[in-house]
C-alpha positions in Angstrom: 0.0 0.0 0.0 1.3 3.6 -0.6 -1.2 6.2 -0.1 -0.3 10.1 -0.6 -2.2 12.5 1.8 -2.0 16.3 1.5 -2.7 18.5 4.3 -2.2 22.5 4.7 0.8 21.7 7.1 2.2 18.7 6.1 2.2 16.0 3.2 2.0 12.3 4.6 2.9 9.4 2.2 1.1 6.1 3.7 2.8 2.8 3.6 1.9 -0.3 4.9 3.7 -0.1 8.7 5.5 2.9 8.5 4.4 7.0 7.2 6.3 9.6 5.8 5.6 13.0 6.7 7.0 16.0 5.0 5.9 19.2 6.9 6.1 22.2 4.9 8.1 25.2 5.0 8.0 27.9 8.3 4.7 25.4 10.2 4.9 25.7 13.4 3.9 21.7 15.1 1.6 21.9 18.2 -0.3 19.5 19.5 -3.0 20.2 17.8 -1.6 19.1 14.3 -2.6 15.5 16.8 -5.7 15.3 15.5 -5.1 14.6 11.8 -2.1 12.0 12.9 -4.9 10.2 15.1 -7.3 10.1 12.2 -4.8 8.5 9.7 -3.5 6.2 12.1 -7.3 5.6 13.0 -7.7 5.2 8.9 -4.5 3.3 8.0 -3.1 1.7 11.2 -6.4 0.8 13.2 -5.0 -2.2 15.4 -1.7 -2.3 13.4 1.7 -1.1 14.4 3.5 1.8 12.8 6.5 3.8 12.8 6.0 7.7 12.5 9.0 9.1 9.8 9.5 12.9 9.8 11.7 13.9 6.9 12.8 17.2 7.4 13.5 18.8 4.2 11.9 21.9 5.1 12.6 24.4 8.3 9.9 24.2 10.6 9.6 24.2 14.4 8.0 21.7 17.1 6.9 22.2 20.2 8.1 19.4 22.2 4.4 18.9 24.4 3.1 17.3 20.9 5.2 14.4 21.6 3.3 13.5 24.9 0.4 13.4 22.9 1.8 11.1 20.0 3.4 9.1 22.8 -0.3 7.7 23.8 -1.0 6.2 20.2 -0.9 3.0 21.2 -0.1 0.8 18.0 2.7 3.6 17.3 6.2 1.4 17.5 8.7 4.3 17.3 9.3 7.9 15.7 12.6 8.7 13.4 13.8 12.3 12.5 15.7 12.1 8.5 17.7 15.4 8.2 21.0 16.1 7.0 21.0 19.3 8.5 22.8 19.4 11.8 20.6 22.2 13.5 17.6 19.9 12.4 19.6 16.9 14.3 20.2 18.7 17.4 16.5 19.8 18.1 15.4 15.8 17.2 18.1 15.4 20.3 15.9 17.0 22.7 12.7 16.5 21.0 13.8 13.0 22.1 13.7 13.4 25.7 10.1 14.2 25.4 8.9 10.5 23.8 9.0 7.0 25.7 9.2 5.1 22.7 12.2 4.5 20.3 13.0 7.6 18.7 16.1 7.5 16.2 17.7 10.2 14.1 19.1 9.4 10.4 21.2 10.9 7.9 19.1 9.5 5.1 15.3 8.2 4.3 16.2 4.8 3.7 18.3 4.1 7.2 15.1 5.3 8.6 12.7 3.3 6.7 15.4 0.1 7.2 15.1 0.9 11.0 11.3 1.3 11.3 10.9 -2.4 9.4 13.4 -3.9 12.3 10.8 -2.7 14.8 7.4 -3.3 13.7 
């Protein structure tokens, strides 16, 4: 399955245990942007596990509370930053201390994408 979802904020492309999201340029993430990650999950992952992939290709910022949130999806299996950018790397380090469940930074999509298999 690949399924491509656009959204004002973000686009999300689908697969079969793992998403791709792609948030676009100067978004600011709170926890309200929540809401359309529970209803995809709901849509794609109901009673299946997943791995959440940000690639960040775009600058953006996150407030760190929306990980508390995305920490109580139950079926979610782990959360991976992909940015080359070390700025973007440093904030995934602290964004990190804010989720119980494996969180990994990469370099590149497909170390992230390897990694979210080896979890699911």
């Amino acid at each position: 399955m690949k399924e491509i979802l656009n959204f004002d904020f973000c686009d999300m492309t689908v697969y079969d245990n793992y998403v791709v999201v792609v948030i676009k340029e100067g978004v600011n993430v709170t926890p309200h942007y929540n809401d359309v990650l529970i209803e995809v999950t709901n849509t794609y992952y109901s009673n299946k596990p997943f791995v959440y992939i940000t690639h960040r290709i775009n600058s953006y910022s996150v407030d760190p509370k929306i990980y508390f949130e995305t920490s109580k999806i139950e079926n979610l299996k782990g959360f991976a930053v992909v940015s080359k950018e070390y700025k973007a790397k440093v904030n995934a380090e602290i964004e990190k201390m804010f989720f119980n469940k494996p969180f990994e930074i990469f370099g590149v999509l497909d170390d992230a994408i390897a990694w979210a298999k080896t979890i699911i």
